[in-house]
Every structure is written in structure tokens, then in C-alpha cells.
C-alpha positions as protocol buffer text, in pm:
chain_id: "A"
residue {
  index: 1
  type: UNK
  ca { x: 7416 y: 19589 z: -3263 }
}
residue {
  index: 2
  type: UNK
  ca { x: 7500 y: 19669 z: -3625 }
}
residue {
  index: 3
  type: UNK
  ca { x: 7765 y: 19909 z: -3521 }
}
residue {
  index: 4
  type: UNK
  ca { x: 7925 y: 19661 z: -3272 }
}
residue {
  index: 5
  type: UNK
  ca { x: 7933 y: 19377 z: -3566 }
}
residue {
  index: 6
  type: UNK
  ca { x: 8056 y: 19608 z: -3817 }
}
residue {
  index: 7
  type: UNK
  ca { x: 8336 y: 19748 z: -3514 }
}
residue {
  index: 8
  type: UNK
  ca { x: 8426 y: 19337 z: -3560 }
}
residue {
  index: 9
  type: UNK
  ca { x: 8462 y: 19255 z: -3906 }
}
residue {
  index: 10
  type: UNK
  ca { x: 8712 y: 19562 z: -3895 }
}
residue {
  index: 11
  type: UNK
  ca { x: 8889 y: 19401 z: -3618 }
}
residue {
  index: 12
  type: UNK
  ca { x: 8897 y: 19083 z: -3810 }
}
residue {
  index: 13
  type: UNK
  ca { x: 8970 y: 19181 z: -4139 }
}
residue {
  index: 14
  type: UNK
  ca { x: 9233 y: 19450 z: -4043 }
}
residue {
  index: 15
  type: UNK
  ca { x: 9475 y: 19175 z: -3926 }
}
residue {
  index: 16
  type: UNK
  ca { x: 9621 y: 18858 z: -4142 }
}
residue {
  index: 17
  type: UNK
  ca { x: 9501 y: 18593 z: -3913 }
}
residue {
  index: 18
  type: UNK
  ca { x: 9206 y: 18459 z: -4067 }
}
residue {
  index: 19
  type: UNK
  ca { x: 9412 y: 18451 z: -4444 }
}
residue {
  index: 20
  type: UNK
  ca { x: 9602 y: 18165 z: -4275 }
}
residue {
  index: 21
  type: UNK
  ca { x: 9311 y: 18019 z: -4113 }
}
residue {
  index: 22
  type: UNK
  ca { x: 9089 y: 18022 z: -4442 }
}
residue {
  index: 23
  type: UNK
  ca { x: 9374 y: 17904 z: -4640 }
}
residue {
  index: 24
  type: UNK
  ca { x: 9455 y: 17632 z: -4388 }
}
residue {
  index: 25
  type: UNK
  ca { x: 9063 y: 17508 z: -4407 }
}
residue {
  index: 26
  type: UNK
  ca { x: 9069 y: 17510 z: -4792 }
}
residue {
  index: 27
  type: UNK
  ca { x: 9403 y: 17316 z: -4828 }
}
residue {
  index: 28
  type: UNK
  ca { x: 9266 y: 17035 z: -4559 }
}
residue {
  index: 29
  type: UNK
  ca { x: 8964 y: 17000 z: -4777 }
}
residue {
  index: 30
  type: UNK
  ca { x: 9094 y: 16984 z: -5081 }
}
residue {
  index: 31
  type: UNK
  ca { x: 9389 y: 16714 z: -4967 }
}
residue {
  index: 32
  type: UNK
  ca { x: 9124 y: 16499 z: -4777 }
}
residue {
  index: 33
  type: UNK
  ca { x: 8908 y: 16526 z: -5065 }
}
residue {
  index: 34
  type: UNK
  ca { x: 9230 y: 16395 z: -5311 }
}
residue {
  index: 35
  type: UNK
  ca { x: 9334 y: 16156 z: -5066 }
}
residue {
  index: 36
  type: UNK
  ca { x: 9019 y: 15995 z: -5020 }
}
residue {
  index: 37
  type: UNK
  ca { x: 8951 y: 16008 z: -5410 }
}
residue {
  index: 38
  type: UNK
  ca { x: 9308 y: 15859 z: -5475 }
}
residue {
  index: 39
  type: UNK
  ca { x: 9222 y: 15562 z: -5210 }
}
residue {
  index: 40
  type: UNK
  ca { x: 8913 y: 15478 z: -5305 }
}
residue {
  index: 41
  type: UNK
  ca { x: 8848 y: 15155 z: -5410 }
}
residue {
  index: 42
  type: UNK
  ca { x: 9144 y: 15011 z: -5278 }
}
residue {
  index: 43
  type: UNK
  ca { x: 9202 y: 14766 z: -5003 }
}
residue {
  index: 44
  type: UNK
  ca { x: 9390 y: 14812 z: -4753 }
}
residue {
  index: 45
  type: UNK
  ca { x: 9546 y: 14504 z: -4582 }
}
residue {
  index: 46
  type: UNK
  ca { x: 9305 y: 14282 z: -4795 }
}
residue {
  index: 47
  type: UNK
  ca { x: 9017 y: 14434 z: -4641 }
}
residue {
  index: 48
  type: UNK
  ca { x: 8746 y: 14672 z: -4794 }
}
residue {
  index: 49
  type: UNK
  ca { x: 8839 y: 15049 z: -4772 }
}
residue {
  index: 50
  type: UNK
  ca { x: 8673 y: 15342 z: -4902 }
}
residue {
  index: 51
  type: UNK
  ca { x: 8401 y: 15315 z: -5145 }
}
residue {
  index: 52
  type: UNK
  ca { x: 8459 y: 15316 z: -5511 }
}
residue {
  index: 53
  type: UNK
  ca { x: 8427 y: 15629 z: -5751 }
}
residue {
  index: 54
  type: UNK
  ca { x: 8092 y: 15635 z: -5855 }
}
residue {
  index: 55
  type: UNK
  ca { x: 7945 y: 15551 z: -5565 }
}
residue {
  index: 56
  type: UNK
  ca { x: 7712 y: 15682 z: -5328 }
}
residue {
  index: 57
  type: UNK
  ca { x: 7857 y: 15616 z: -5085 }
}
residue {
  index: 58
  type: UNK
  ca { x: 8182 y: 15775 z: -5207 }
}
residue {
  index: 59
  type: UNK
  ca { x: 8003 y: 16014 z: -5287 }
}
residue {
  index: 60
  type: UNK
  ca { x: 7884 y: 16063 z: -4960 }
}
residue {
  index: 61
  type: UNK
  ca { x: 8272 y: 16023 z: -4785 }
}
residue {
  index: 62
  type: UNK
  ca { x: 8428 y: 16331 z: -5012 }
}
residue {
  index: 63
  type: UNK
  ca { x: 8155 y: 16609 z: -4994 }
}
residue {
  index: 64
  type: UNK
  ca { x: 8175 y: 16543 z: -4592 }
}
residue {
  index: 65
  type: UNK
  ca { x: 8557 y: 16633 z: -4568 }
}
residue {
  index: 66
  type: UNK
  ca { x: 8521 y: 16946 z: -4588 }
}
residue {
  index: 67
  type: UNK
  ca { x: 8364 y: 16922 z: -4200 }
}
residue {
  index: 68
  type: UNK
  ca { x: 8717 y: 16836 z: -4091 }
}
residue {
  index: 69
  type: UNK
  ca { x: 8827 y: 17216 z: -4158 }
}
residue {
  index: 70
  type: UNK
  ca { x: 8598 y: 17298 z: -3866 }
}
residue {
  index: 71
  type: UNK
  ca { x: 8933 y: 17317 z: -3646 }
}
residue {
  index: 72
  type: UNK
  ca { x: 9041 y: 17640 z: -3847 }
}
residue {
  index: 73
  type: UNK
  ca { x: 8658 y: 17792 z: -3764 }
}
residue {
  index: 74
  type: UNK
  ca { x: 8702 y: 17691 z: -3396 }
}
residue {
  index: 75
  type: UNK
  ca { x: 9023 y: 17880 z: -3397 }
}
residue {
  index: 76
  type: UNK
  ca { x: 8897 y: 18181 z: -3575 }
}
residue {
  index: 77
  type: UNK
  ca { x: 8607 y: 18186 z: -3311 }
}
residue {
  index: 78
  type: UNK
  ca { x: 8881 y: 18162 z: -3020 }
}
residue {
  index: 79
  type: UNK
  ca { x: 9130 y: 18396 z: -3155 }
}
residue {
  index: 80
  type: UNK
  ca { x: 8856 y: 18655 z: -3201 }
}
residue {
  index: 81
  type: UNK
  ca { x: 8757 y: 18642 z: -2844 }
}
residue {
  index: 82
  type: UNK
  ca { x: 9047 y: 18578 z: -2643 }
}
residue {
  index: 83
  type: UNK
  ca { x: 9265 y: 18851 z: -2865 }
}
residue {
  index: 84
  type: UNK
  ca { x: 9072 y: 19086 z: -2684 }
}
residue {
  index: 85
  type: UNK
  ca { x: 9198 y: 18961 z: -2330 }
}
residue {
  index: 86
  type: UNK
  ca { x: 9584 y: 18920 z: -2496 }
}
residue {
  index: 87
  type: UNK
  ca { x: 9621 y: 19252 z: -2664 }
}
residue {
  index: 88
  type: UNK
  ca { x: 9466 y: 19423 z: -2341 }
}
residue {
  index: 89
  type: UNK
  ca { x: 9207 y: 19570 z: -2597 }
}
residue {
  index: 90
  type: UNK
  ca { x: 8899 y: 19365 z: -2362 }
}
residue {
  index: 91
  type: UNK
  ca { x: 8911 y: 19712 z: -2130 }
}
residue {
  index: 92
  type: UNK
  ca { x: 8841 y: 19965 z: -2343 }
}
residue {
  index: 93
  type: UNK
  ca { x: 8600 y: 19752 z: -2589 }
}
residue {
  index: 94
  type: UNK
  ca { x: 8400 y: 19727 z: -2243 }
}
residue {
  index: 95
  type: UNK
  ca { x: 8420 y: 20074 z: -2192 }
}
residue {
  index: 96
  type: UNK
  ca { x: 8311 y: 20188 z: -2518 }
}
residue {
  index: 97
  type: UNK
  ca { x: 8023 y: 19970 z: -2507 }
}
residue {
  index: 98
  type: UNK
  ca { x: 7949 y: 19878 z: -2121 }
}
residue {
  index: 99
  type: UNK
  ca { x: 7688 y: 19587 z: -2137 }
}
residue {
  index: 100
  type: UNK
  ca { x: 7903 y: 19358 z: -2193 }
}
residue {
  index: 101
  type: UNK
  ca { x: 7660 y: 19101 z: -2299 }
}
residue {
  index: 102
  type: UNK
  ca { x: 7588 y: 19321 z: -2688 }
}
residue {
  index: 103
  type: UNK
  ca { x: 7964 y: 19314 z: -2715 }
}
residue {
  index: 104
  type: UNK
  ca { x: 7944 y: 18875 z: -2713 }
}
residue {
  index: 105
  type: UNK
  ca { x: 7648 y: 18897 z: -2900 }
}
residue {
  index: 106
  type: UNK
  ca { x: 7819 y: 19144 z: -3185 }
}
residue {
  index: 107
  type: UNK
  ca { x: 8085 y: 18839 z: -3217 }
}
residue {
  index: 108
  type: UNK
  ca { x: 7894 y: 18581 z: -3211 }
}
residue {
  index: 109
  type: UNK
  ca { x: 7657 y: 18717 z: -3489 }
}
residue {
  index: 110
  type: UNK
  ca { x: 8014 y: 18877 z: -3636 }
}
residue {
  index: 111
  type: UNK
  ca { x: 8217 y: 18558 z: -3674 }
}
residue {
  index: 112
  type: UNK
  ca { x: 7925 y: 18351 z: -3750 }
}
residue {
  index: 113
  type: UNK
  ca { x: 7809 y: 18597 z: -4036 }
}
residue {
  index: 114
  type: UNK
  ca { x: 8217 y: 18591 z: -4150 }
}
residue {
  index: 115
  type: UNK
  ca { x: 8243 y: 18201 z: -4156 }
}
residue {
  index: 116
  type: UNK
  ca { x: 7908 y: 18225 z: -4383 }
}
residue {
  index: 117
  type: UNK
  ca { x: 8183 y: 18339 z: -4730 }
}
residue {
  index: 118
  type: UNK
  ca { x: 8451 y: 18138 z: -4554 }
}
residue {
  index: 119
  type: UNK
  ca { x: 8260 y: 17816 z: -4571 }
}
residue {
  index: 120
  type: UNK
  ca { x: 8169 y: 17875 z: -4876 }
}
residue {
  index: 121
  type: UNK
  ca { x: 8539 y: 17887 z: -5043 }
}
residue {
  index: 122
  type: UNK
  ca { x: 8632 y: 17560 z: -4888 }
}
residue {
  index: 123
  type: UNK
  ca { x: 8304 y: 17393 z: -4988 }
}
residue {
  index: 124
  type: UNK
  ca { x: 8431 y: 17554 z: -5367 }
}
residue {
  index: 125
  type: UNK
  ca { x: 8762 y: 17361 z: -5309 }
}
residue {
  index: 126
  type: UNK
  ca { x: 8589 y: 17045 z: -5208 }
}
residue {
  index: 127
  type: UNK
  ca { x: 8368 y: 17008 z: -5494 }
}
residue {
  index: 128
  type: UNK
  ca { x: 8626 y: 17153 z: -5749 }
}
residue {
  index: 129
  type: UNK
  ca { x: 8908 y: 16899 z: -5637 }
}
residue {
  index: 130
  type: UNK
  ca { x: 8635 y: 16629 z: -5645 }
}
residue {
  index: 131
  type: UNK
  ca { x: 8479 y: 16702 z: -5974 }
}
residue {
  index: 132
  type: UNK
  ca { x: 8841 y: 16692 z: -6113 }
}
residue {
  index: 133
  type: UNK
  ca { x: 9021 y: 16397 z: -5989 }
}
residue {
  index: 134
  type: UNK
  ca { x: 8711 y: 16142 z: -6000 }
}
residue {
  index: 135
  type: UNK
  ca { x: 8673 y: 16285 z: -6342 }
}
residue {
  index: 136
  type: UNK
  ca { x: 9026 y: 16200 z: -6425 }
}
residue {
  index: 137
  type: UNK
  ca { x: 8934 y: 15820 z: -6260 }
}
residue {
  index: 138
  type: UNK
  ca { x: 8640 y: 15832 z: -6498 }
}
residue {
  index: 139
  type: UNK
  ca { x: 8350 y: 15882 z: -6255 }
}
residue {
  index: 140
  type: UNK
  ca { x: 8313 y: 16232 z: -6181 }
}
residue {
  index: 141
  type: UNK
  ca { x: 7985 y: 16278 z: -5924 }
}
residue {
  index: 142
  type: UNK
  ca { x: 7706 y: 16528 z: -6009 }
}
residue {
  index: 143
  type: UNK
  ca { x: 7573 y: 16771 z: -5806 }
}
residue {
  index: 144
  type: UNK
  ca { x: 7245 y: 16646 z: -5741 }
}
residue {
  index: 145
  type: UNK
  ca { x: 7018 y: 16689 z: -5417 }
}
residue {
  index: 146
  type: UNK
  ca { x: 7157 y: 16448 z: -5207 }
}
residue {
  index: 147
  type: UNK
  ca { x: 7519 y: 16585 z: -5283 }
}
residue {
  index: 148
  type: UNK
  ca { x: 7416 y: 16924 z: -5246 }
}
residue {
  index: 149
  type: UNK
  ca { x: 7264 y: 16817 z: -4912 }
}
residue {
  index: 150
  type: UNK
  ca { x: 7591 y: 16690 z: -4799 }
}
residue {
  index: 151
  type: UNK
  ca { x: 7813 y: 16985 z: -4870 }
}
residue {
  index: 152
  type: UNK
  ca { x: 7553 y: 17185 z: -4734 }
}
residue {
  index: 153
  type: UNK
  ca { x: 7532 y: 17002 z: -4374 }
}
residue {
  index: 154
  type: UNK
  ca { x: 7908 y: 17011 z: -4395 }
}
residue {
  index: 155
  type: UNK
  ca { x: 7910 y: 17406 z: -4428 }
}
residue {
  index: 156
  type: UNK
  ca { x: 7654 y: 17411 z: -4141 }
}
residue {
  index: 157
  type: UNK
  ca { x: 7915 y: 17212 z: -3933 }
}
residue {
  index: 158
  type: UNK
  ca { x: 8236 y: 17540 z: -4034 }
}
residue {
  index: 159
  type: UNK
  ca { x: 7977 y: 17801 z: -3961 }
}
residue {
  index: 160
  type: UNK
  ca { x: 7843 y: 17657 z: -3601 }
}
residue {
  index: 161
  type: UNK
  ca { x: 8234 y: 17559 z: -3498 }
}
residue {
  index: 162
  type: UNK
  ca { x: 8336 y: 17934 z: -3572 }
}
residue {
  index: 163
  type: UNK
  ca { x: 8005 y: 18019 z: -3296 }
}
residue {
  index: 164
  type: UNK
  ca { x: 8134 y: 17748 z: -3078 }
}
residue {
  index: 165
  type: UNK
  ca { x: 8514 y: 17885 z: -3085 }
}
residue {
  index: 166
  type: UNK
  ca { x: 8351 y: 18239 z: -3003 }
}
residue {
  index: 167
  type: UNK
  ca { x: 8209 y: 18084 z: -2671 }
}
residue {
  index: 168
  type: UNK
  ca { x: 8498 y: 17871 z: -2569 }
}
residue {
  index: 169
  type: UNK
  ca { x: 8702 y: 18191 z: -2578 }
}
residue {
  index: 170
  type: UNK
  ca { x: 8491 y: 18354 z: -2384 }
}
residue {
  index: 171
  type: UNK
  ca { x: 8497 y: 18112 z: -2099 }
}
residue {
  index: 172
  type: UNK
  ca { x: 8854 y: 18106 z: -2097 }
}
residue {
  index: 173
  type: UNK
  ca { x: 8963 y: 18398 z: -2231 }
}
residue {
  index: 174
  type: UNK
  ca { x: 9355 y: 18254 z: -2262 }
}
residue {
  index: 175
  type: UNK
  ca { x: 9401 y: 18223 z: -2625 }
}
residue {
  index: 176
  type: UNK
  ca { x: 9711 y: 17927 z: -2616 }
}
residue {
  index: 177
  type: UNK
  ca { x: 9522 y: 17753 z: -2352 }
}
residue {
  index: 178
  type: UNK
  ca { x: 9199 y: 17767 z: -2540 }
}
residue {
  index: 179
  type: UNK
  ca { x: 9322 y: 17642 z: -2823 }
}
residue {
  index: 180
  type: UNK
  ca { x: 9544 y: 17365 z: -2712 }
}
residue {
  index: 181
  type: UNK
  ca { x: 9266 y: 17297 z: -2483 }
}
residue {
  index: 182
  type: UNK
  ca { x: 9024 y: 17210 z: -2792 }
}
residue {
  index: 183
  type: UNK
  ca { x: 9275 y: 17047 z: -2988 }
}
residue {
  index: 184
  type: UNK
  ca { x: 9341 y: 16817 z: -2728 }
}
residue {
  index: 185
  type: UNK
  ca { x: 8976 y: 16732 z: -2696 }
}
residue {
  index: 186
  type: UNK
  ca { x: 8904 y: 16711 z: -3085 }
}
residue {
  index: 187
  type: UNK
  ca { x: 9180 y: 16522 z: -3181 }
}
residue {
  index: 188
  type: UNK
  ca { x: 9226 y: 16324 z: -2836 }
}
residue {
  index: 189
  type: UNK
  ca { x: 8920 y: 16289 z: -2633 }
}
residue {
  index: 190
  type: UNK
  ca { x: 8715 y: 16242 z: -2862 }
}
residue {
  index: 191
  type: UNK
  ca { x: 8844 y: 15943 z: -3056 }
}
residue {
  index: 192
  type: UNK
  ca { x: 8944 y: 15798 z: -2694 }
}
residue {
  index: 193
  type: UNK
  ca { x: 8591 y: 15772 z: -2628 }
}
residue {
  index: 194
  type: UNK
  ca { x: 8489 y: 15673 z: -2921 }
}
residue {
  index: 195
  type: UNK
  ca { x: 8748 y: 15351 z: -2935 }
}
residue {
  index: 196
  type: UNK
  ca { x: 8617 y: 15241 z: -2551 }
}
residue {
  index: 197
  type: UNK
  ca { x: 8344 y: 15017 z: -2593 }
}
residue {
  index: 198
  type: UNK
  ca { x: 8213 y: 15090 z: -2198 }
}
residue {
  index: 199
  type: UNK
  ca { x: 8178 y: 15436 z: -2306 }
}
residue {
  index: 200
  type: UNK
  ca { x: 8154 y: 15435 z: -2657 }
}
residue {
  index: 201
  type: UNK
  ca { x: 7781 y: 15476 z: -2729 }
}
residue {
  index: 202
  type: UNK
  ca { x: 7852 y: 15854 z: -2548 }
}
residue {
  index: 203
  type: UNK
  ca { x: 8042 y: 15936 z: -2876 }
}
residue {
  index: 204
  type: UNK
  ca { x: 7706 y: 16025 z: -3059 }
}
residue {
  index: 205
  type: UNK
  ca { x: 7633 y: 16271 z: -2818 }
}
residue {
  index: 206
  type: UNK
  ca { x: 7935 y: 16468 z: -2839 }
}
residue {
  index: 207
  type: UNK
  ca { x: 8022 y: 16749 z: -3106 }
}
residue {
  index: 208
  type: UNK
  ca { x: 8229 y: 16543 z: -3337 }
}
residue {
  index: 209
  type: UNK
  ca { x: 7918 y: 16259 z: -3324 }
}
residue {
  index: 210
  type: UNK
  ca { x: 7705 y: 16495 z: -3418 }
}
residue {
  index: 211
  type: UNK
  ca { x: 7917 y: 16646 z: -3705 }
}
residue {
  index: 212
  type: UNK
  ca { x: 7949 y: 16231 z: -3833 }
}
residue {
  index: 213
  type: UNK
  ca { x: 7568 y: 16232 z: -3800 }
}
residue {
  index: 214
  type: UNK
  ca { x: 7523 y: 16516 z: -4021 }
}
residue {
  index: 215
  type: UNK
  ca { x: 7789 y: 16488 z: -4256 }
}
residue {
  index: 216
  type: UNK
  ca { x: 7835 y: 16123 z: -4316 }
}
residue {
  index: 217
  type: UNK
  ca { x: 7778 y: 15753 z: -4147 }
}
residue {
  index: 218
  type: UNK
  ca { x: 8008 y: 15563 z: -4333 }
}
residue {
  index: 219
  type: UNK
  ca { x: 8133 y: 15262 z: -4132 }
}
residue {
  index: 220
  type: UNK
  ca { x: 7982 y: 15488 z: -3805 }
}
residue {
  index: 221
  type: UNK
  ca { x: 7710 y: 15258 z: -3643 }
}
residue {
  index: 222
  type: UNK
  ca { x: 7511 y: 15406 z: -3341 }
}
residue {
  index: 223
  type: UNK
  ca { x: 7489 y: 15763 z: -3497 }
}
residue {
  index: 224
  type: UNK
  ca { x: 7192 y: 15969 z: -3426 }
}
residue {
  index: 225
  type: UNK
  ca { x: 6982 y: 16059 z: -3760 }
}
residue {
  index: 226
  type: UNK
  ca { x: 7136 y: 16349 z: -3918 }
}
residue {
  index: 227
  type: UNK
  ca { x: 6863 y: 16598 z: -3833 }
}
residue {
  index: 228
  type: UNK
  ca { x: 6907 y: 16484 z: -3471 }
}
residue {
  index: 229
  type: UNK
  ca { x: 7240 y: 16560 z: -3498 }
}
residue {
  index: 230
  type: UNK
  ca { x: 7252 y: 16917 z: -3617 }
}
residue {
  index: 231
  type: UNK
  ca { x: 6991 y: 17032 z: -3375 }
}
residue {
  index: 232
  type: UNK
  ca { x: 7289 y: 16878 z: -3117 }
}
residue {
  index: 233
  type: UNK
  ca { x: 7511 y: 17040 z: -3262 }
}
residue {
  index: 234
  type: UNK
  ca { x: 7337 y: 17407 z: -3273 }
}
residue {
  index: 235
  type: UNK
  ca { x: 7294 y: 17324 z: -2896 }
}
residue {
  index: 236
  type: UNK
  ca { x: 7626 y: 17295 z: -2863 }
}
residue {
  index: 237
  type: UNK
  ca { x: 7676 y: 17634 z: -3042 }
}
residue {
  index: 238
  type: UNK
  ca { x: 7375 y: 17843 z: -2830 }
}
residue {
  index: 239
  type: UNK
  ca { x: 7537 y: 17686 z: -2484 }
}
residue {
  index: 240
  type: UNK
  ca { x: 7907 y: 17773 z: -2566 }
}
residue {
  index: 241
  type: UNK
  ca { x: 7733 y: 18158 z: -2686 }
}
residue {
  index: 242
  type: UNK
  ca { x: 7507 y: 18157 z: -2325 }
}
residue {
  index: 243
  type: UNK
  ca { x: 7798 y: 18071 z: -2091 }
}
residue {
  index: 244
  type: UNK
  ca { x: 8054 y: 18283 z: -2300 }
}
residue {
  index: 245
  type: UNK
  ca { x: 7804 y: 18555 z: -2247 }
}
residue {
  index: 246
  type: UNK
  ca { x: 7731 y: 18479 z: -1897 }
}
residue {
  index: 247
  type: UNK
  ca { x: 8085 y: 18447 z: -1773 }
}
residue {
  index: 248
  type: UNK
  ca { x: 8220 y: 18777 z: -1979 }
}
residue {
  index: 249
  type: UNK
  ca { x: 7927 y: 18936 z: -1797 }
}
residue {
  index: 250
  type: UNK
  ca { x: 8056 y: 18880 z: -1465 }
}
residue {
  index: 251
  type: UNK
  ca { x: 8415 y: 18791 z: -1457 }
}
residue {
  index: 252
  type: UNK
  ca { x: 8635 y: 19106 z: -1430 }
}
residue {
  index: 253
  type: UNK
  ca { x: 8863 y: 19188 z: -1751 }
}
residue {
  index: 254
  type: UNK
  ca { x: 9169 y: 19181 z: -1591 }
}
């Protein structure tokens, strides 16, 4: 298992791919983290908008923006599975190692060890950008426990999405179709359900609930409680890993 997990992070790191994802996750930290810091305080159409500086519940807003960068993870996850089925490489990776099931194992425990530094760097970015521009609005937060707890639930969230993109490539294996597939749902399912009041009280069950459970509440009613909500969300991460498994088991390469 070692050897197959090493045999990935030379796959991974021998191409450009995840420079442009990592940078892409660090820049949409950093600008949600200025935007939001820039906003705060203000209304918006005479109503209440984001918390002041110097708040805890601003506070709370800015360290969790760094969750939204999960898309990048999700595509690392998916590109490093389903490149394997595009570049034709899926036959002979099988053949070298012929239970199929170490191979999606060695990702999975590949990508998720990767994201570990990755998340990291745009946690870095978050904080820094943060730190500086509340400073510069006079109310720069400290990085005390419940802070620390936020960044670190939001880090949680970029390491299990990398896991999850692993498994969704697996079951699909085409990388365009995977991807556009889970951009659609992220950025359109998702907030459908969540703006339907029949079937709105589903949207705490679903992956991006249980990264707003985790990360942050603000104006979220009917959340789960954030411990609730990562054990969700590692569920999420073990079933995409079991079925990706499962199906590259049986399904034939070509």
C-alpha cells in the first residue's frame, strides 16, 4: 500500500494540474475572506448584512470561507481518478497491481494525505488576509480556540471533498462529465433545495448542509450541530470511497 500511494503522489505531482487547483483554492479564500471583511458591517438595502469587525460572529463568517475552496479538492479528487480512464493509463495501472480495490484505496489515502499541506496553504491565506484587512479596519481577530476551531472544521471540510472527488470519479470514470456533473449539483441543486420550503429542511442532510453545520450557522436555521454534521459529512466521504471501490472492482476498464 505504501508503494501504490507513493506510485500516486508521483502521478500527481509530476503534472501541473493541482498548481492551478491549489492556487485557484487559495485565491477564492483569500477574496471571500476580503470581500466579506470589506462588507461587513454594512447594510445592504437597509437591512442588516454581515456582522461587524470584531465580532464573533464575524469572526465566525471569515475563518469558514475557506470551506468554499472545497470545489478545487473535489476536482483534484476527480481528475486523479478519472485521468486514469482518459489517458488510457486505467489498463496497465490494473495490470501492474491486479486487485483493483488497493489501487482505490492507494488514492483515496493518496489524495487525502496530499489535500492534508494543500489545506493547510489556503487556511494560511485565510487567516493572513483576515488578520490584515480587519487590522487595517481596526479590529483584527485573534486566534483563540474557538477561531482555531473554525479554520480547523473548515480544513476538515478541503480534505474530505478531495476523498469525496476520488469516489465520484470512480463511479463515473468520465472526467468532463464528472465534473460538470458536481458543479451542477454544488452550485445548482443544492441551493434549489435549499430555497424550496416543501423540501427545504432536506438541505441539512446534504453535503453542503453539513459543511454550513460545521463551518458556520450564520443566518442558517435548521442546521444539524456541528459535530453531527462532520460525522455526515465523513459518511459522505467513506460511501463515495466504498462505491468508487466497488464499481472499479467490477466494471471493466474499457
Amino acid at each position: 500500500m505504501t508503494a501504490l500511494v507513493r506510485a500516486e503522489w508521483t502521478k500527481l505531482f509530476t503534472t501541473r494540474v493541482w498548481i492551478g487547483l491549489l492556487a485557484g483554492a487559495c485565491l477564492m479564500a483569500g477574496g471571500f475572506a476580503a470581500l466579506f471583511t470589506g462588507l461587513a458591517g454594512a447594510e445592504q438595502d437597509g437591512q442588516p448584512g454581515l456582522p461587524a469587525v470584531g465580532t464573533p460572529e464575524y469572526e465566525e463568517v471569515v475563518f469558514s470561507v475557506a470551506a468554499n475552496a472545497s470545489v478545487f479538492f473535489l476536482i483534484l479528487g476527480i481528475i486523479g481518478m478519472t485521468a486514469e480512464y482518459r489517458h488510457r493509463t486505467a489498463t496497465p495501472t490494473f495490470l501492474t497491481t491486479p486487485r483493483r480495490g488497493r489501487v482505490v484505496t492507494g488514492k483515496l489515502l493518496a489524495y487525502a494525505a496530499a489535500a492534508v499541506p494543500f489545506a493547510l496553504l489556503v487556511l494560511v491565506v485565510d487567516a493572513a488576509v483576515v488578520l490584515v484587512y480587519a487590522g487595517a479596519r481596526g479590529a483584527a481577530p485573534s486566534l483563540d480556540a474557538d477561531n482555531l476551531r473554525t479554520l480547523g472544521a473548515a480544513g476538515l471540510v478541503l480534505v474530505v471533498f478531495a476523498v469525496i472527488g476520488v469516489g465520484v470519479g470512480a463511479l463515473l470514470r468520465n472526467q468532463v462529465g464528472a465534473i460538470v456533473g458536481a458543479l451542477v449539483y454544488l452550485y445548482v441543486a443544492e441551493p434549489i433545495i435549499s430555497s424550496i420550503g416543501a423540501i427545504q429542511g432536506a438541505y441539512k442532510w446534504l453535503p453542503g448542509g453539513a459543511v454550513q453545520a460545521i463551518t458556520s450557522d450564520f443566518q442558517a436555521p435548521d442546521l444539524l450541530e456541528p459535530w453531527q454534521g462532520g460525522l455526515l459529512l465523513l459518511g459522505y466521504g467513506l460511501l463515495a470511497a466504498l462505491l468508487g471501490t466497488f464499481l472499479a472492482v467490477r466494471r471493466d476498464v474499457g
